[in-house]
C-alpha positions in Angstrom: 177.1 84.5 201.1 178.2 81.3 199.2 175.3 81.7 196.3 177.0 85.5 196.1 180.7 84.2 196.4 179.5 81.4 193.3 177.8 83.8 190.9 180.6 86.4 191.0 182.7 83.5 190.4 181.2 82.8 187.2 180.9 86.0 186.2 184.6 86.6 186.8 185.5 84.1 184.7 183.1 85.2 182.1 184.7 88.0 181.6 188.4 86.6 181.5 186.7 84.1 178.9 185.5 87.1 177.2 188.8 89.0 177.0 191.5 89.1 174.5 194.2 90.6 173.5 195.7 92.6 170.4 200.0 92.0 169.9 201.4 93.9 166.9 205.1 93.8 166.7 206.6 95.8 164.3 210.8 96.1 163.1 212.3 98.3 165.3 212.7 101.5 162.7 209.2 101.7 162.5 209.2 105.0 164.1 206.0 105.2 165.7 204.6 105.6 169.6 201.3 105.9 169.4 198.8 103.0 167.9 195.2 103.1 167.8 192.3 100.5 168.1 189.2 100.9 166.3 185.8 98.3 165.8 183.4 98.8 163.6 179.8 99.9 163.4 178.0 99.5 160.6 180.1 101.5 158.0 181.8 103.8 161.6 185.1 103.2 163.1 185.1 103.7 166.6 188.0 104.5 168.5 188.3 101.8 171.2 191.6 103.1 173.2 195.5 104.4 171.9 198.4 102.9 173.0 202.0 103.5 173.0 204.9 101.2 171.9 206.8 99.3 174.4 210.1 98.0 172.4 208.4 98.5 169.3 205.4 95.9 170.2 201.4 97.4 170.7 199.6 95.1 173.3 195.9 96.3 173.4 193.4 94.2 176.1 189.8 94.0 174.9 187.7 93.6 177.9 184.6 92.3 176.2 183.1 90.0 173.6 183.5 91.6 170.3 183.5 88.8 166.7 184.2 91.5 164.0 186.2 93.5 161.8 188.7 95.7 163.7 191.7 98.7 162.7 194.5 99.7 163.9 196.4 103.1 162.8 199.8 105.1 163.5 199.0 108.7 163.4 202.6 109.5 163.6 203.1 108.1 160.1 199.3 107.4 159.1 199.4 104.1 158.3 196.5 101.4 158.9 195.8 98.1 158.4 192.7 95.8 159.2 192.2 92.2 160.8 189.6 90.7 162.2 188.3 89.6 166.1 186.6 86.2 166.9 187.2 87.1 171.1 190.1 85.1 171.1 193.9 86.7 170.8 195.0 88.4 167.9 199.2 88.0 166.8 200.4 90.2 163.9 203.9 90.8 162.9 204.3 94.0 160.5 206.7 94.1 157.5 208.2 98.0 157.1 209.7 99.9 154.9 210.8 103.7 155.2 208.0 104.0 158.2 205.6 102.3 155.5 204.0 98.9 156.3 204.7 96.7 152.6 203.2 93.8 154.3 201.2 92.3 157.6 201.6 89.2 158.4 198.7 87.5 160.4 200.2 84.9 163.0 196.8 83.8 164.6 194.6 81.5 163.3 191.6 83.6 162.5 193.1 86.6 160.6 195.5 84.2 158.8 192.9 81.9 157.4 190.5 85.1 156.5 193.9 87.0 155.1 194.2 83.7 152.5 190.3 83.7 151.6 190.4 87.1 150.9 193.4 87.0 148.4 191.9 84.1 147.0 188.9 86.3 146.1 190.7 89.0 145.0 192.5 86.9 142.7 189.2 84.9 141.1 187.6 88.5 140.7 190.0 90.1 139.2 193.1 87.9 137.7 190.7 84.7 136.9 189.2 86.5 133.7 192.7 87.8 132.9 194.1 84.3 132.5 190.7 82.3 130.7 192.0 85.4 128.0 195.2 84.6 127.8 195.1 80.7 127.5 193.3 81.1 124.6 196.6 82.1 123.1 198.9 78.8 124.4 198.3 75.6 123.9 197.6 73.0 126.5 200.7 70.9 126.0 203.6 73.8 126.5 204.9 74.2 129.9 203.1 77.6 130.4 199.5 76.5 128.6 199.9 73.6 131.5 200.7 76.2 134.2 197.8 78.6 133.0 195.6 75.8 133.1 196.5 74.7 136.7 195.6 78.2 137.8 192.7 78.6 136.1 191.6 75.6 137.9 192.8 76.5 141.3 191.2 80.0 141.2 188.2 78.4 139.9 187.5 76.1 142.4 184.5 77.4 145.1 186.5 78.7 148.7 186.4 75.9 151.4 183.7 75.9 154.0 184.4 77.4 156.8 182.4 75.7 160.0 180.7 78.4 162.0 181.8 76.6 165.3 185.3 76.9 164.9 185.4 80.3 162.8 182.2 81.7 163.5 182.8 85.5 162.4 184.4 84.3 159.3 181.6 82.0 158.0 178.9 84.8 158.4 180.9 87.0 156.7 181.1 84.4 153.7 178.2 83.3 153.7 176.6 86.8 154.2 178.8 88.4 151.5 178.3 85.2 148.8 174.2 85.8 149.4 173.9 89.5 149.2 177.2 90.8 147.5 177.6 88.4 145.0 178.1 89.4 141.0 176.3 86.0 140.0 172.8 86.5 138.9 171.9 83.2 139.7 172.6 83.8 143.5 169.6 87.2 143.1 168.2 87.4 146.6 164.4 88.9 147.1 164.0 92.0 149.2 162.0 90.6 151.6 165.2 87.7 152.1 167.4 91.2 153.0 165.2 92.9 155.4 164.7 89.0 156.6 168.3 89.3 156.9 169.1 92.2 158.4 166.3 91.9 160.7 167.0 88.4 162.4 171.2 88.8 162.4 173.2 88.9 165.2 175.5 91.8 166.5 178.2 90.9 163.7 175.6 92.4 161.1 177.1 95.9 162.5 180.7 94.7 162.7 181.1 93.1 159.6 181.3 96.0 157.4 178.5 94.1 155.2 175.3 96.1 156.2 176.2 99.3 154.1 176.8 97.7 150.8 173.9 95.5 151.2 171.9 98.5 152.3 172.8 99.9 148.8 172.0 96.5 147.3 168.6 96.6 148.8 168.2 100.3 147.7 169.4 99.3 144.2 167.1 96.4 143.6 164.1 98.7 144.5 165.0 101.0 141.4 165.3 105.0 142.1 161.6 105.4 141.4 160.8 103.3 144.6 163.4 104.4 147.1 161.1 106.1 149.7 159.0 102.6 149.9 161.3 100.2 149.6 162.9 102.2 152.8 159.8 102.7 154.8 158.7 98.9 154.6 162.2 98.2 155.6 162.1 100.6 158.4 158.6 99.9 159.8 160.2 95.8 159.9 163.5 97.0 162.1 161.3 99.9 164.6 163.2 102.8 164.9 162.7 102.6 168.5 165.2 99.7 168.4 169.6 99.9 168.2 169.3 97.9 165.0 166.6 100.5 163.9 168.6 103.7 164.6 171.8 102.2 163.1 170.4 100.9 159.6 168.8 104.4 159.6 171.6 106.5 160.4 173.6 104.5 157.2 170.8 105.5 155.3 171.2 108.8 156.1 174.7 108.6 154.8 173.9 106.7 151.6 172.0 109.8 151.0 174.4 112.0 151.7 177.3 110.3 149.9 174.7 109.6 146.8 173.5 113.7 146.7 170.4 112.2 146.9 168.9 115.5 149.4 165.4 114.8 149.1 165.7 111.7 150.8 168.2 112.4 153.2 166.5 115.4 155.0 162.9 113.4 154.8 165.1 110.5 157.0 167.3 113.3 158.7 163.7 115.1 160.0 162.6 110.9 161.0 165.4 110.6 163.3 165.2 114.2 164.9 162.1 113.8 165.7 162.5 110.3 167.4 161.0 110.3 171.1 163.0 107.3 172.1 166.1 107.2 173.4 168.9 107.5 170.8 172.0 105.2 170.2 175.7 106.7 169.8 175.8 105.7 166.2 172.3 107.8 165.2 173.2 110.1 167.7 177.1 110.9 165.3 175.1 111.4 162.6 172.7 113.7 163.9 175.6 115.8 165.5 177.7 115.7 162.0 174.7 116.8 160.4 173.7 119.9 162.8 176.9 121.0 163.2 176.8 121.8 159.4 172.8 123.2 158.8 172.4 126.6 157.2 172.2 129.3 159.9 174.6 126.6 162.4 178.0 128.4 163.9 181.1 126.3 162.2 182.6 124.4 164.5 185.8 126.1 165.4 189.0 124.2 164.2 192.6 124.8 165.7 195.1 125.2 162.7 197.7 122.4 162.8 200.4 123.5 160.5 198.8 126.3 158.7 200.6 128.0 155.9 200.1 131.9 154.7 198.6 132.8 158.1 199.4 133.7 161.7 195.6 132.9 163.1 195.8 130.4 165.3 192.4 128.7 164.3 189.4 129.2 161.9 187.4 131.8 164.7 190.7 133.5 164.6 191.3 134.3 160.7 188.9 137.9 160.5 187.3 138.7 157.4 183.4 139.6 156.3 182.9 136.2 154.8 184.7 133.1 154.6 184.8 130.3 152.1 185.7 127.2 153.6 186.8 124.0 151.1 187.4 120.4 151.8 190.3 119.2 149.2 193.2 116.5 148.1 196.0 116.7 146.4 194.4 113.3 144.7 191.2 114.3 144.1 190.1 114.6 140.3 187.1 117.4 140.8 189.5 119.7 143.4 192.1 119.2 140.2 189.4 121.1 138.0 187.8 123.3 140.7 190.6 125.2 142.5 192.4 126.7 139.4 188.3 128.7 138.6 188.9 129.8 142.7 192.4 131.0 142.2 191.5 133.0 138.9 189.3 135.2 141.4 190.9 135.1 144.7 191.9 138.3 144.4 188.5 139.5 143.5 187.2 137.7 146.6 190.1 139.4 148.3 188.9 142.8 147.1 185.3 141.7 149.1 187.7 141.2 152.0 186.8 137.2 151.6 188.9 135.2 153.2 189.9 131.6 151.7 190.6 128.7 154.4 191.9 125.0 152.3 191.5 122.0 154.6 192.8 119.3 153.0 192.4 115.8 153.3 195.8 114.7 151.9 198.1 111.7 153.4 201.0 112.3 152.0 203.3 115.4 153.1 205.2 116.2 149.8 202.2 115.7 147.1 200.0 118.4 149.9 203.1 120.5 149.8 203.5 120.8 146.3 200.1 121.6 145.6 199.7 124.5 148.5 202.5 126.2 146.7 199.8 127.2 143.9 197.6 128.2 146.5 197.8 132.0 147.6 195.0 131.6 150.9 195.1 130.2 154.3 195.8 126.2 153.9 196.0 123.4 156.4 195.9 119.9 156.9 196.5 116.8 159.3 197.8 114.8 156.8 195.6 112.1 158.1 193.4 111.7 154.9 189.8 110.4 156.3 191.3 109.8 159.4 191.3 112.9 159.7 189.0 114.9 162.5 187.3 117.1 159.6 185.1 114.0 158.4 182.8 113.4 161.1 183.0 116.9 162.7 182.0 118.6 159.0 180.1 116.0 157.8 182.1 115.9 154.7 181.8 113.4 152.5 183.6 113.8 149.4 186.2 116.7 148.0 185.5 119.2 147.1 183.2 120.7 149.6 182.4 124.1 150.4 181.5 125.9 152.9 180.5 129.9 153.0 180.4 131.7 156.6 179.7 135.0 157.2 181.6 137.3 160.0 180.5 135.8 163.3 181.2 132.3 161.3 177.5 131.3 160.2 177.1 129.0 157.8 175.3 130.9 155.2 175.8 128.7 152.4 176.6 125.3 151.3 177.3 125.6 147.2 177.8 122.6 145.2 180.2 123.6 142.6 183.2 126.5 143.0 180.9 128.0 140.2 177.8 128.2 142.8 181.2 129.7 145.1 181.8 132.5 142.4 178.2 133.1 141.9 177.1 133.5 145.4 179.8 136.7 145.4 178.9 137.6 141.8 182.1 136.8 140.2 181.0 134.5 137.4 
């Protein structure tokens, strides 16, 4: 009994080593309830657990070791923000304005010294080459050439090493993102140094948010005419078989997808169905997305939130001989072109007893609004942007996408274009 009564003592305080907690405090006419927690995997938030404001303060316990990249968001007014974990507690006050956040202040160590790195970044990649132009125009001995100059030199200056014993999430994500991600030429790493790399790291490869951009790196440096090879040497390195496997290639699979690069994405797509191994949640997301949406799949139903110029109370619900489903924003440059071609012959489609269902991925309310006005067919949205449950669910991408289901909502066709839309019913 004592060499039982010792090990669950050290296991029990193992795991309260291993805990911490998440405090935001935010101004008390930030009028939100519900908060949620997400990590990270790979390029994947995952929804950890929701909480609900207690005197306008979200306390959030994290039961296990986790060194990475974290989110929290307010659906009630869709904000988010991002900060980072190293297992120890996290303190963040938020700044508000009209239920907007204008600015998060970091109060623990970690997210505070990470918050000044990254601004530091941001400013020598994108103000430093500003001001080298602009000094050339004031000389050194005026007040502002000598302030110019003392900025230039600040911003130019290399960031301070960051010890990995004190700040250990923060220096592989420096260090990582200087190797791999870097814009200087001098700093070109091989390929076999990235599948090296992604290969021998830790768990904080996945919660990083570096392994798809230097998945994309890897995949660049191969060329296009080398893509399949370049993937199955890194591949056969990693085994499928294993978590790290499955993950790199469900992000592949996405690349694909995000990149229209077909070809490639079903060869990987038809790898990972036809795994015999046990299969991790994050390949197992993709391969769900991706079946829900195949040619010949049902559509997954979808209950209407707010929907406008119906009384269906859900997709299954709105009865017509076909349906053409589109993914859209109010911000998005192609749905800007696109729409206008599906409004000139939406009576047409009517006429083919067609119906039209928008689902849009707009944030905000009044921009969504506006826009729907134009818009004669069934239109909905969450007003959640990605966040929004029709990402993962539909597999969607990018806006516009399209969607065409017949009667007993099939998918029947997936065009490209609203001109592959009007083709398919022989309106172009």
């Amino acid at each position: 009994m004592k060499k039982i009564f010792i090990l669950s003592a050290v296991l029990s305080a193992f795991s309260l080593q291993a805990q911490f907690t998440v405090t935001v405090q935010a101004p008390a006419d930030f009028k939100n309830q519900d908060a949620i927690l997400y990590t990270l995997n790979g390029s994947k938030d995952i929804i950890f657990t929701k909480e609900q404001s207690k005197n306008n303060t979200w306390t959030f316990k994290y039961p296990s070791h986790y060194m990475g990249m974290m989110k929290m968001y307010f659906p009630d007014t869709n904000n988010t923000f991002n900060f980072i974990s190293e297992n120890k507690d996290v303190m963040i006050k938020l700044d508000t304005q009209n239920n907007k956040i204008k600015d998060v202040i970091y109060q623990d160590e970690a997210n505070n010294l990470m918050s000044k790195q990254q601004e530091g970044s941001q400013k020598k990649e994108l103000i430093l080459p500003a001001l080298t132009q602009i000094k050339e125009y004031y000389k050194d001995n005026t007040d502002f050439g000598k302030a110019l100059k003392t900025e230039i030199t600040r911003l130019s200056g290399g960031v301070n090493e960051i010890s990995s014993a004190e700040h250990p999430f923060i220096n592989f994500y420096n260090t990582n993102y200087s190797k791999f991600l870097s814009n200087d030429p001098s700093k070109k790493v091989s390929n076999d140094e990235i599948i090296n790399f992604i290969d021998k790291s830790n768990d904080m490869l996945e919660s990083s948010s570096l392994l798809r951009p230097i998945l994309v790196a890897y995949l660049n440096s191969g060329g296009n005419a080398n893509v399949p090879g370049s993937v199955d040497k890194l591949l056969d390195k990693l085994k499928v078989e294993t978590p790290r496997g499955q993950t790199v290639l469900s992000e592949l699979i996405d690349i694909f997808d995000v990149y229209e690069m077909t070809e490639f994405k079903n060869k990987y797509l038809d790898l990972a169905k036809n795994l015999k191994c046990t299969i991790n949640d994050r390949l197992a997301s993709t391969l769900k997305s991706n079946a829900n949406v195949q040619i010949g799949a049902a559509f997954p139903n979808y209950k209407f939130q707010s929907p406008v110029n119906t009384t269906a109370k859900s997709i299954y619900d709105v009865k017509a001989d076909k349906k053409v489903i589109v993914f859209w924003s109010s911000t998005c440059s192609h749905c800007e072109s696109e729409l206008p071609k599906l409004l000139e012959k939406y009576n047409d489609l009517k006429a083919k007893n067609v119906q039209v269902i928008g689902l849009s991925l707009d944030v905000d309310k009044d921009s969504y609004t506006k826009r729907i006005a134009a818009f004669p067919w069934i239109n909905d949205s969450e007003l959640r942007g990605w966040n929004s449950t029709y990402s993962e669910t539909y597999n969607i991408h990018a806006t516009p996408t399209y969607f065409i289901l017949d009667a007993n909502n099939k998918i029947i066709n997936k065009p490209d274009h609203v001109g592959n839309v009007l083709e398919y019913f022989k309106l172009k």
